[in-house]
Backbone as a ProteinNet text record, in pm:
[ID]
protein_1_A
[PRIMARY]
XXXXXXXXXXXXXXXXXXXXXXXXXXXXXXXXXXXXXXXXXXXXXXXXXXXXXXXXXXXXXXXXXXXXXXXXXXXXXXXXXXXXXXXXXXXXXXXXXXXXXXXXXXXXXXXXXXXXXXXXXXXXXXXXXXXXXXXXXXXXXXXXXXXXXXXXXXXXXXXXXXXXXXXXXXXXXXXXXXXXXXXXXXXXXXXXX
[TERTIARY]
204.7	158.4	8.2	-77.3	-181.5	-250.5	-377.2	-427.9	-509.1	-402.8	-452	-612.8	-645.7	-764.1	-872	-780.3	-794.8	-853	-774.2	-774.3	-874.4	-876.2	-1002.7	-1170	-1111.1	-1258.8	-1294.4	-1155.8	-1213.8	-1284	-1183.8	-1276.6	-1407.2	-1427	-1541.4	-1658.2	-1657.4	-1733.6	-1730.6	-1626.2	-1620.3	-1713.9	-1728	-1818.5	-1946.1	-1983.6	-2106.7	-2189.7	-2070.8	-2132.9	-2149.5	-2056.9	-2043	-2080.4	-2068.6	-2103	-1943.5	-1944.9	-1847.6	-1770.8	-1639.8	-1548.9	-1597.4	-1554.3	-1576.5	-1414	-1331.1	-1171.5	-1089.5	-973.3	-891.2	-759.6	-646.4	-529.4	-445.5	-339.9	-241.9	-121.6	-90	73	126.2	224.8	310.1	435	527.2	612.7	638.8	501.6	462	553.1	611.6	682.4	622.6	724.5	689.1	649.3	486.7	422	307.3	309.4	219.5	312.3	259.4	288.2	287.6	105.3	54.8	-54.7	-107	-188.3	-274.3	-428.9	-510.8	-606.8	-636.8	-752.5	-873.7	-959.7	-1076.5	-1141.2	-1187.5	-1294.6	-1431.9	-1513.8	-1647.6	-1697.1	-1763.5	-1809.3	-1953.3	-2036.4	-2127.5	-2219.3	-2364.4	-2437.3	-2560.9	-2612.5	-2787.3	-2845.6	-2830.1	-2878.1	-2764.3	-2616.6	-2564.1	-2521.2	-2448.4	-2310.9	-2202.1	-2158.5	-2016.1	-1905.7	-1808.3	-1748.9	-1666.5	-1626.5	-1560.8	-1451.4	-1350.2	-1245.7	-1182.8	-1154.7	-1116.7	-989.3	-926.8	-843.1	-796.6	-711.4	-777.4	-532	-529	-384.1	-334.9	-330.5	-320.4	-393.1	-506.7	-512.6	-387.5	-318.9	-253.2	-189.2	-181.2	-99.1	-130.9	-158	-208.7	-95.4	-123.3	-7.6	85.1	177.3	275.9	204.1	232	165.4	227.7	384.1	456.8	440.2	484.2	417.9	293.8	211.4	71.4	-16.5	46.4	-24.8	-137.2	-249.3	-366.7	-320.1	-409.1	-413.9	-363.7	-277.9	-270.9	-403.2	-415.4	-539.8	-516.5	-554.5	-596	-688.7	-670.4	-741.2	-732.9	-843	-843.5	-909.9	-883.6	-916.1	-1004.6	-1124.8	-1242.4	-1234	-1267.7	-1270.5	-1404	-1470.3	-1573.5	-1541	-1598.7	-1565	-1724.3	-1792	-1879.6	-1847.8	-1932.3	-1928.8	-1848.8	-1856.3	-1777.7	-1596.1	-1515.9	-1403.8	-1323.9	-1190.9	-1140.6	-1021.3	-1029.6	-911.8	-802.5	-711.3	-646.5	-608.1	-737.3	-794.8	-816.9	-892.1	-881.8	-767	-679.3	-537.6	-476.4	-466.7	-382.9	-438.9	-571.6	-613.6	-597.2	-608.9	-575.9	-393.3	-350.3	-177.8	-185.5	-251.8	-241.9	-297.8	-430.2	-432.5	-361.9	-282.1	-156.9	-65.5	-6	90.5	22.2	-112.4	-162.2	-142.5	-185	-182	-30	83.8	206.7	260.9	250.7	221.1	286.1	206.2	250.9	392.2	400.8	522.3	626	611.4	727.3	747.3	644.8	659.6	678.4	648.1	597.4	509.4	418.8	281.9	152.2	85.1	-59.7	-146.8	-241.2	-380.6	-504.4	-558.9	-633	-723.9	-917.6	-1004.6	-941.6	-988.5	-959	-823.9	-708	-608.1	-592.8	-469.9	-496.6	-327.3	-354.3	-192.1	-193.5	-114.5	-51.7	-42.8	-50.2	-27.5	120.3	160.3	243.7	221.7	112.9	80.7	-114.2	-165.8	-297.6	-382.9	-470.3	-529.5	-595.5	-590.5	-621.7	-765.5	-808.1	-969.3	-1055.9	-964.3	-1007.7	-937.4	-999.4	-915.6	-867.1	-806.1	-785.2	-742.1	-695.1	-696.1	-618	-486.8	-357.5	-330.3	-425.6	-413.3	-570.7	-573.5	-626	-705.8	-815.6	-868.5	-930	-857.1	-965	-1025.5	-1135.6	-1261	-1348	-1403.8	-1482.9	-1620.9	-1706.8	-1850.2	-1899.8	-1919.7	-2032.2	-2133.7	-2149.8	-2304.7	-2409	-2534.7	-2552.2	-2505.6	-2486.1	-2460.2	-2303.6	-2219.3	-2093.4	-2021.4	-1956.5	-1929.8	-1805.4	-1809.3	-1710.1	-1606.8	-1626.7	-1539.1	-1653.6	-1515.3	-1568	-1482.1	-1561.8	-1490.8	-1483.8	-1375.1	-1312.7	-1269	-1327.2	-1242	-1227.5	-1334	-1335.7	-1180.5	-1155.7	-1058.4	-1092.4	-1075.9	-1175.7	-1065.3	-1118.7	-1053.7	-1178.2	-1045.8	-1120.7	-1141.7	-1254.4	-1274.1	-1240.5	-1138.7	-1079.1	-1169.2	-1221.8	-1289	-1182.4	-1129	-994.4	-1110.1	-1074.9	-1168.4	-1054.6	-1028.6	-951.5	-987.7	-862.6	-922.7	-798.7	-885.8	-786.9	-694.9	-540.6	-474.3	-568.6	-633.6	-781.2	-790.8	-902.9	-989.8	-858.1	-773.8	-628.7	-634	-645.5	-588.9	-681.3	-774.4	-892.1	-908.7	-923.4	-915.1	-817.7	-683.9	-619.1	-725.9	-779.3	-832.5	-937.9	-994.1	-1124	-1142.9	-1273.3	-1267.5	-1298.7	-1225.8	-1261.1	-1401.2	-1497.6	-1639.1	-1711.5	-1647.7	-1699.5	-1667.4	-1507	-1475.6	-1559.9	-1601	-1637.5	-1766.7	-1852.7	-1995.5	-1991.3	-1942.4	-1946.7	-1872	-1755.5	-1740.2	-1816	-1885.1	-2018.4	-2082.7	-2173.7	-2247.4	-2216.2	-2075.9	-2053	-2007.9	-1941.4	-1911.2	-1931.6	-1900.6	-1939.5	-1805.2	-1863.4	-1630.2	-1643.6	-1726.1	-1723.6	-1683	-1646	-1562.2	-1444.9	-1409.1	-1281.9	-1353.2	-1247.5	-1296.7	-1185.8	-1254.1	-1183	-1053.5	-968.9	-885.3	-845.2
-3901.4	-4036.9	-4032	-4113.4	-4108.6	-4114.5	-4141.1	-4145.3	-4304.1	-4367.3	-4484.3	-4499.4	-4603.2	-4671.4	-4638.3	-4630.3	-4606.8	-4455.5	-4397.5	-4250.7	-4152.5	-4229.2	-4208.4	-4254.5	-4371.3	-4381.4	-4296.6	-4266.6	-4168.5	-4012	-3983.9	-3854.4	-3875.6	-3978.7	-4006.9	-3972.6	-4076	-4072.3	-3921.9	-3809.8	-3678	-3650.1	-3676.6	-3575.3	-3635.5	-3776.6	-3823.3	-3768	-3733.7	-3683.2	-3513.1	-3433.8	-3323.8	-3215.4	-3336.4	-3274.2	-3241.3	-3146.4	-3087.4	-2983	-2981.6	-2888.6	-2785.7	-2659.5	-2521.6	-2497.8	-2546.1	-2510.6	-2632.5	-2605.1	-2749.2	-2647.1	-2699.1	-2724	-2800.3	-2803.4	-2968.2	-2851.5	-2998.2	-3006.4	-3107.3	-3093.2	-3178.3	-3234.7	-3362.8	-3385.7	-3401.2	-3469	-3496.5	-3595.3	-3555.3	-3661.2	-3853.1	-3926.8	-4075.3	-4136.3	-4164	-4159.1	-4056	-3993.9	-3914.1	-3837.2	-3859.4	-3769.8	-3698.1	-3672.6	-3578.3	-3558.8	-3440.7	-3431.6	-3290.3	-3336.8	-3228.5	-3158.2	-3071.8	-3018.2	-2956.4	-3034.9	-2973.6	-2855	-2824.5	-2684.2	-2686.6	-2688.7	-2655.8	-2539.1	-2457.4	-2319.1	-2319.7	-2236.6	-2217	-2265.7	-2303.4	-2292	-2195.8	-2169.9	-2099.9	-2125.5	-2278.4	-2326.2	-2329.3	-2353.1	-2376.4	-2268.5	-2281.6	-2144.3	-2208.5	-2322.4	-2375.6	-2425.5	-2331	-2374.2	-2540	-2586.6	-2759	-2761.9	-2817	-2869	-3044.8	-3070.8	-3235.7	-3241.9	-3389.5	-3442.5	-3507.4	-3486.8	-3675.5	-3686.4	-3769.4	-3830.6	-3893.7	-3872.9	-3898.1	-4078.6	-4112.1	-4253.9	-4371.7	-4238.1	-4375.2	-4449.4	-4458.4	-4576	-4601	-4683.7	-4705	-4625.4	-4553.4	-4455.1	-4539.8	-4506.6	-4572	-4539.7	-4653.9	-4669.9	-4592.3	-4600.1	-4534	-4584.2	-4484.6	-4516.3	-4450.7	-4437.5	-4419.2	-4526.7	-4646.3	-4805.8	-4821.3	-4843.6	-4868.5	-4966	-4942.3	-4966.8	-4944.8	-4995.4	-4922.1	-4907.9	-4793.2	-4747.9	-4663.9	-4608.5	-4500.8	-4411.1	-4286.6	-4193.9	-4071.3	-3985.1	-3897.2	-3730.8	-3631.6	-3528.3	-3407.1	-3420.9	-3300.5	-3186.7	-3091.1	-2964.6	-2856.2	-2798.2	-2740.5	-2609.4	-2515.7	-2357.7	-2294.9	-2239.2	-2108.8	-2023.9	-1987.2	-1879.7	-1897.4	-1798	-1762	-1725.4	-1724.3	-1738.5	-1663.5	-1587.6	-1505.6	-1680.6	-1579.9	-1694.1	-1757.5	-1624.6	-1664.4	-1710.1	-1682.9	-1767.7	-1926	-1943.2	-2053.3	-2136.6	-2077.7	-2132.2	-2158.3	-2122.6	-2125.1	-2260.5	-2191.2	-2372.5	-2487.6	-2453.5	-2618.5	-2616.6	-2556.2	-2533.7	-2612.3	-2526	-2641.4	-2820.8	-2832.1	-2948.6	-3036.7	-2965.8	-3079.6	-3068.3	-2998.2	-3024.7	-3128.8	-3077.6	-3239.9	-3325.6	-3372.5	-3469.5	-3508.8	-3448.5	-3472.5	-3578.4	-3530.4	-3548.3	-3714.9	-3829.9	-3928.5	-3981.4	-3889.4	-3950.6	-3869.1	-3771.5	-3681.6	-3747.9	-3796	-3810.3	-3963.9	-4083.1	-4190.7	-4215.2	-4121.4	-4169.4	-4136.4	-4221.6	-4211	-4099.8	-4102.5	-3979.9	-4055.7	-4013.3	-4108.7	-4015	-4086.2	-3998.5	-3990.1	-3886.1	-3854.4	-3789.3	-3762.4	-3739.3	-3558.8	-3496.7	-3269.6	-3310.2	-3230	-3198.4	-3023.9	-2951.6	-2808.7	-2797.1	-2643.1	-2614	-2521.6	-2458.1	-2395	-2277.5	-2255.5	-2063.7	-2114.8	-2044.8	-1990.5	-2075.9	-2126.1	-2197.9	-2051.9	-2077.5	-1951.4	-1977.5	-1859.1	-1900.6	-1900.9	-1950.8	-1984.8	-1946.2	-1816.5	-1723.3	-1749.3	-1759.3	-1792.2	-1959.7	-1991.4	-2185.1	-2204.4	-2262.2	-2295.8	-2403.7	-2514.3	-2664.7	-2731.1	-2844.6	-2905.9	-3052.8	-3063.2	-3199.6	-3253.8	-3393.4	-3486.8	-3587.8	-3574.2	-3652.7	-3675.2	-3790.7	-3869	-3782.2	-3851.5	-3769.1	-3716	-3571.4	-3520.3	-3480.3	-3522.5	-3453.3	-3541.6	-3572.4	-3663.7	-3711.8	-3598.1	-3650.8	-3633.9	-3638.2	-3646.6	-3832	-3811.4	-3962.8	-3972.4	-4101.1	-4191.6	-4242	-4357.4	-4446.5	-4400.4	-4408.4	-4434.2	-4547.1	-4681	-4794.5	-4820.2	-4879.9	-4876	-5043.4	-5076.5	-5214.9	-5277.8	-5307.3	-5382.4	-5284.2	-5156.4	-5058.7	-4973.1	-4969	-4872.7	-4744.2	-4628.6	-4497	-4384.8	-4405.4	-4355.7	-4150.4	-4133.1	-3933.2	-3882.5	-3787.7	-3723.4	-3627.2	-3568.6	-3434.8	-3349.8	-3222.2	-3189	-3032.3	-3050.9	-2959.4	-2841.6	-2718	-2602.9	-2595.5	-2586.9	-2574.4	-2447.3	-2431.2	-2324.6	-2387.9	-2338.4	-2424.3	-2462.2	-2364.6	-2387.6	-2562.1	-2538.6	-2630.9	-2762.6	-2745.8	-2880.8	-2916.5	-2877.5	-2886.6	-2959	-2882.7	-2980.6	-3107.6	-3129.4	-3278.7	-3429	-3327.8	-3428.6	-3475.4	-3435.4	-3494.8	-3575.9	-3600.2	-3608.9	-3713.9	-3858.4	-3944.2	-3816.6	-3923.8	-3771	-3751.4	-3873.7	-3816.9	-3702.7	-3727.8	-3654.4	-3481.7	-3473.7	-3353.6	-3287	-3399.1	-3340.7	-3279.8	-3337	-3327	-3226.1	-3202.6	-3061.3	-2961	-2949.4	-2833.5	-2804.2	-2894	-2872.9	-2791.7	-2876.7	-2758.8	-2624.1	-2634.9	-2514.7	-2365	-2397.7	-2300.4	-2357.7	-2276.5	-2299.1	-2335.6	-2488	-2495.3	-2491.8	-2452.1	-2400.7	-2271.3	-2192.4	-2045	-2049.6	-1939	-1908.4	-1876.2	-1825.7	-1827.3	-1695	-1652.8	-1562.5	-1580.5	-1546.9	-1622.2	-1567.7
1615	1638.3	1670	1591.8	1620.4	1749.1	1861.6	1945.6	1978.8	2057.2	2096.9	2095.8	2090.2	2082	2222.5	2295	2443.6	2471.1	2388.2	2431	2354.4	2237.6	2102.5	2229.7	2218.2	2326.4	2428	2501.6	2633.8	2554	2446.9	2365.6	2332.8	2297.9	2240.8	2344.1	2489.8	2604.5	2641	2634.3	2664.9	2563.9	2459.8	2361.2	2383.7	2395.9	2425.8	2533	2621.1	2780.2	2813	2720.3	2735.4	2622.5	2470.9	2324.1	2301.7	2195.6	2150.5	2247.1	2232	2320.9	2240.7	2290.9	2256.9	2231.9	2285.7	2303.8	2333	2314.1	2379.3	2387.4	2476.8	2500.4	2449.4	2375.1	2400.2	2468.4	2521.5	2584.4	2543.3	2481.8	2392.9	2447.3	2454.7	2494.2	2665.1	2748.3	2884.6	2945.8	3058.5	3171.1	3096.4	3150.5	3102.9	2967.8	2997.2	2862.3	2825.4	2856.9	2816.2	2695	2611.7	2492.7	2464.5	2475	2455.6	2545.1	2592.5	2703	2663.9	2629.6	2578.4	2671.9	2724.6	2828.8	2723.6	2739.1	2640.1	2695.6	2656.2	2740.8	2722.5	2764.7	2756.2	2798.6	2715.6	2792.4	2822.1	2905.3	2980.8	2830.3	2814.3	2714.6	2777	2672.3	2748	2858	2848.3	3012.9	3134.8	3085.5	3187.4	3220.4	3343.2	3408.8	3432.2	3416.1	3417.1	3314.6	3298.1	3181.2	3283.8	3215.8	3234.1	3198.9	3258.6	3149.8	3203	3083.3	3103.1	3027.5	3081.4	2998.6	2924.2	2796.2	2766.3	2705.4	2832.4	2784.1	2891.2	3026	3176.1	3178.5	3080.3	3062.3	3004.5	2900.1	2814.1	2894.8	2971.9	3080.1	3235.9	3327	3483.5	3524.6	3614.5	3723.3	3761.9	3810.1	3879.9	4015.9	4117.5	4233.4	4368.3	4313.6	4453.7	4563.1	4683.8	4780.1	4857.5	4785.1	4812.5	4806.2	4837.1	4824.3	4663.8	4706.6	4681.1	4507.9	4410.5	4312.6	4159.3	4112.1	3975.8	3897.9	3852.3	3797.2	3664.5	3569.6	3508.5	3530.7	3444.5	3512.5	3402.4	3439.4	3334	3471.5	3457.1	3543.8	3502.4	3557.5	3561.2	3629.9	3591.6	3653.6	3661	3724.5	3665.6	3751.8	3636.7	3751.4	3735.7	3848.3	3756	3695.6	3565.4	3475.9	3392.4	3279.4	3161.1	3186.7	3122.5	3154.6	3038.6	3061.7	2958.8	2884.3	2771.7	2705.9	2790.3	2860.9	2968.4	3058.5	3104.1	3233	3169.8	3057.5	3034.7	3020	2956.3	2920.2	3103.8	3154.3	3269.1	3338.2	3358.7	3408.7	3381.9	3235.9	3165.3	3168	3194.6	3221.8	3355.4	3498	3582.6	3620.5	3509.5	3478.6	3436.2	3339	3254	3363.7	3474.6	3594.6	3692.7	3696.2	3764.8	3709.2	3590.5	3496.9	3532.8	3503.2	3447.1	3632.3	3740.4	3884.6	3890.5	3838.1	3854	3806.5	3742.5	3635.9	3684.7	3712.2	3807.6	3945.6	4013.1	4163.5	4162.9	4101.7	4120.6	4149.2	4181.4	4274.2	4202.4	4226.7	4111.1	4207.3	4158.8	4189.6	4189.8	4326	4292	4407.2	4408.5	4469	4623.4	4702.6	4815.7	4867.8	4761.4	4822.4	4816	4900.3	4864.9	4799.8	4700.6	4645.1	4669.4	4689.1	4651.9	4563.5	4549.9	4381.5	4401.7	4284.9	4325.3	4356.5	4314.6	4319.3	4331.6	4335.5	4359	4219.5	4218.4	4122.4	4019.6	3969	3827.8	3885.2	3874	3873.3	3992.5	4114.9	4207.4	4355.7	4360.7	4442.2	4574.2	4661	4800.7	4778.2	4661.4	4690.1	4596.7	4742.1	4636.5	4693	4725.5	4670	4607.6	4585.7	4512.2	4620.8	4605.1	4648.5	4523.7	4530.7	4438.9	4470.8	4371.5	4430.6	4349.6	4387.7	4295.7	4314.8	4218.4	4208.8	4295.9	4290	4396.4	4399.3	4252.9	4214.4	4133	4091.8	4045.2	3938.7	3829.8	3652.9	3670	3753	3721.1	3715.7	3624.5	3576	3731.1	3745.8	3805.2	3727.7	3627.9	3539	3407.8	3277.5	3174.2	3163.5	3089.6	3026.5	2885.7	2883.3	2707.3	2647.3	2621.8	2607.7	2716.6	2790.6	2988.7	3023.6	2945.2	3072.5	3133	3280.8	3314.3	3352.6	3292.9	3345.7	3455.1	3543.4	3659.1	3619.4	3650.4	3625.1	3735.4	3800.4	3897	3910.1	4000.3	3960.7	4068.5	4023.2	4118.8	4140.5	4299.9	4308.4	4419.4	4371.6	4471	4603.2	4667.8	4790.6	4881.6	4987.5	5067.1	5145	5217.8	5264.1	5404	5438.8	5583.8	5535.6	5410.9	5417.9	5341.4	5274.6	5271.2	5379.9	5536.2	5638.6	5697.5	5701.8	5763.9	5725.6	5534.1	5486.5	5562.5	5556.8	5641.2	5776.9	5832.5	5955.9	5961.6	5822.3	5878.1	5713	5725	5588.1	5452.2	5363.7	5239.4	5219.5	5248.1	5211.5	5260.7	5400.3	5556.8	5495.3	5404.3	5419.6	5294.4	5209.9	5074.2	5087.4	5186.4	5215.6	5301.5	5415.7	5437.8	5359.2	5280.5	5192.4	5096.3	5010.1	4938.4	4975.5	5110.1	5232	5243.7	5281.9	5308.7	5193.3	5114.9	5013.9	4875.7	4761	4634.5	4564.6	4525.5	4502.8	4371.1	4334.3	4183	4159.6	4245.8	4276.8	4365.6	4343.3	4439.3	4558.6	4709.1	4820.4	4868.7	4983.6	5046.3	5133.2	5147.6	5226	5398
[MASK]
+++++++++++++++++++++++++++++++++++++++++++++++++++++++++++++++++++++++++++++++++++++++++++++++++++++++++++++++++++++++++++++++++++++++++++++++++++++++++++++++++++++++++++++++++++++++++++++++++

């Protein structure tokens, strides 16, 4: 089945903003509606050191709201790691992206900035950190919303975290926690545990 109108656009804004993938993922046959669910890849270029990965299928439909109140929304999920990355490594990540992705439709509950999910095991990539914070922009050129047709899909940026620093989030507003973990370590790497 072809790729909604919706979802053509969000590729589109990924290639406008990022250029061409270097790699992609699909996962085929996703919880609800997700159909299909692709993790693109971007690898480091001359200038950069961060390979990327995004999603594009987690839009075709607003989350189910659950009980996590707030808003039905859409949404699509960013990732950025430092450095170059083996095939493997790549594959796995975008494996636990599509389990994020898949998240609403398994649990009822949407995703949305500020909340820590667990992972099941150790984030590939990102040593000492086996849950996840997401969060909206923390840097200047990272997108917030891309819009498609007055729809707006919100950009997750899911950033690893240690169960330490999961723990701490609970306590404290998500900005408060995002701005000092920035500060403090490189969440573009793994961490010691």
């Amino acid at each position: 089945m072809p790729a909604s109108p919706l979802l053509r656009g969000v590729y589109q804004a990924f290639h406008e903003t990022f250029g061409a993938e270097d790699d992609g993922y699909t996962f085929p046959n996703g919880p609800g509606p997700i159909e299909r669910l692709d993790v693109l890849v971007y690898r480091p270029g001359p200038d950069g050191e961060m390979t990327s990965f995004v999603t594009v299928g987690l839009s075709v439909e607003q989350m189910p709201v659950g009980d996590t109140g707030g808003r039905a929304h859409r949404a699509e999920l960013r990732l950025a790691r430092r450095g170059a990355m083996s095939k493997p490594e790549e594959a796995a990540i975008a494996k636990h992206l599509a389990n994020i992705a898949a998240h609403p439709w398994i649990t009822g509950n949407q995703l949305d900035w500020g909340q820590t999910l667990g992972v099941d095991a150790e984030f590939p990539g990102f040593a000492g950190c086996g849950a996840v914070f997401l969060a909206g922009p923390y840097e200047k050129e990272m997108l917030d919303y891309i819009v498609i047709d007055e729809v707006g899909v919100q950009i997750i940026n899911v950033v690893p975290v240690t169960e330490h620093e999961r723990s701490r989030a609970r306590t404290m507003s998500p900005a408060d926690f995002l701005t000092g973990l920035v500060a403090e370590v490189d969440v573009f790497s793994g961490r010691n545990s």
